[in-house]
Steps between C-alpha positions, in 0.01 A plus 500: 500500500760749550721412182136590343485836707844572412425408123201764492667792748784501225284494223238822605844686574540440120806243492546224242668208685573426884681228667604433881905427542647409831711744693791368638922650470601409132815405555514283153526824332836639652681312258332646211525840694882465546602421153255769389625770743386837611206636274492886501218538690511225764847448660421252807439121434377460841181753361430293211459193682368526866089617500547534873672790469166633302217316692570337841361185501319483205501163310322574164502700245188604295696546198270719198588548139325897317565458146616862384408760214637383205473771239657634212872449435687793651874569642329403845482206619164332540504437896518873547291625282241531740705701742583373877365154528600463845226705675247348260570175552516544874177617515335172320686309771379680788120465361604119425663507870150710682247286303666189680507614801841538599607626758869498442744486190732701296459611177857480225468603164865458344605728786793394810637157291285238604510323174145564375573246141581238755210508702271462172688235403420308885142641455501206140383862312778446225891431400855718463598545163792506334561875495405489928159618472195281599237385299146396587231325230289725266691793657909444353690734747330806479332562891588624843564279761357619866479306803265480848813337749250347766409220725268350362434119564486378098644254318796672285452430128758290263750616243464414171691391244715758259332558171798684391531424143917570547467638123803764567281809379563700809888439497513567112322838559666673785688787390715531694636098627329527843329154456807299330352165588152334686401642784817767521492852517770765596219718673790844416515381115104497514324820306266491777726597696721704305156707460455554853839538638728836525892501505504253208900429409539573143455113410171523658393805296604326167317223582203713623476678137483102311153504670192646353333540821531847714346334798475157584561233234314238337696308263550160689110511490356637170705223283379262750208264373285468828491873476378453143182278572668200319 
């Protein structure tokens, strides 16, 4: 009965998928973190893998997917089109959170480092693909990820398997090498980055101009095929 509330409370706040994944301290992703590194916007490993330093206690997370305005090609990258998503999104949670009932939880919305991909992926809502970015059925990659950290006594859901189609699309179009193999990325290569950051070395601002995007960048998903309805 309260998978079904859950089910319905996500869908009147206007989300397309939700799924339940377990909180616990993910310490199977150090390894990945460590060869990875620091990211430029989250420097602590300890952030990105301990929800107890988010939510006390909590032992689920009510993990959503929004699917986000599409639109016209421009030199702005879909997700922000829209403007801030965080606040947004936050709000659907909270309404998801208040039409349950609950009394307390914590709201993240790709903000402190939590890793918000990896908690869809518990919740069984989708797979990584090969250019990092996670993919859910009938949606490809394009949707924010927000989550209700809580303590909720639920059953978590299942991953499922990758769908991945490993057809090297992504790779071949980065401009500028930041994804050089599956599931790589050199996060200060990235346009997305580049397009965000200040201080760029000179290497970084050549790199910057190979991209057509000002803001943002989409290339990893536009020549991707579950972006493409195929």
């Amino acid at each position: 009965m309260l998978r079904e509330q859950i089910v319905k409370a996500a869908k009147n706040a206007g989300f397309a998928k939700v799924g339940i994944a377990p909180l616990y301290k993910y310490e199977e992703l150090i390894h990945h973190f460590e060869l990875r590194g620091t990211t430029p916007f989250v420097k602590s490993n300890e952030r990105r893998i301990d929800p107890e330093i988010y939510a006390k206690g909590a032992n689920r997370a009510i993990t959503c997917l929004l699917p986000y305005f599409d639109g016209n090609d421009t030199s702005v990258a879909r997700y922000i089109r829209g403007g801030d998503y965080h606040k947004p999104v936050k709000e659907r949670l909270k309404q998801v959170a208040e039409e349950l009932g609950l009394d307390s939880y914590k709201l993240l919305v790709d903000s402190g480092g939590l890793p918000d991909r990896y908690l869809a992926y518990l919740a069984g809502l989708g797979w990584y693909g090969d250019n990092n970015l996670f993919y859910s059925e009938g949606l490809g990659c394009r949707f924010y990820i927000g989550s209700i950290l809580t303590t909720l006594d639920i059953e978590p859901d299942q991953p499922i398997e990758n769908k991945c189609l490993h057809c090297g699309l992504c790779i071949n179009n980065c401009p500028t090498g930041a994804l050089s193999a599956p599931f790589t990325l050199d996060p200060y290569k990235c346009v997305s980055y580049l397009t965000q950051s200040e201080n760029l070395t000179d290497e970084q601002k050549a790199m910057k101009e190979k991209g057509v995007y000002t803001l943002g960048c989409d290339h990893c998903q536009d020549c991707c095929p579950y972006n493409k309805g195929e």
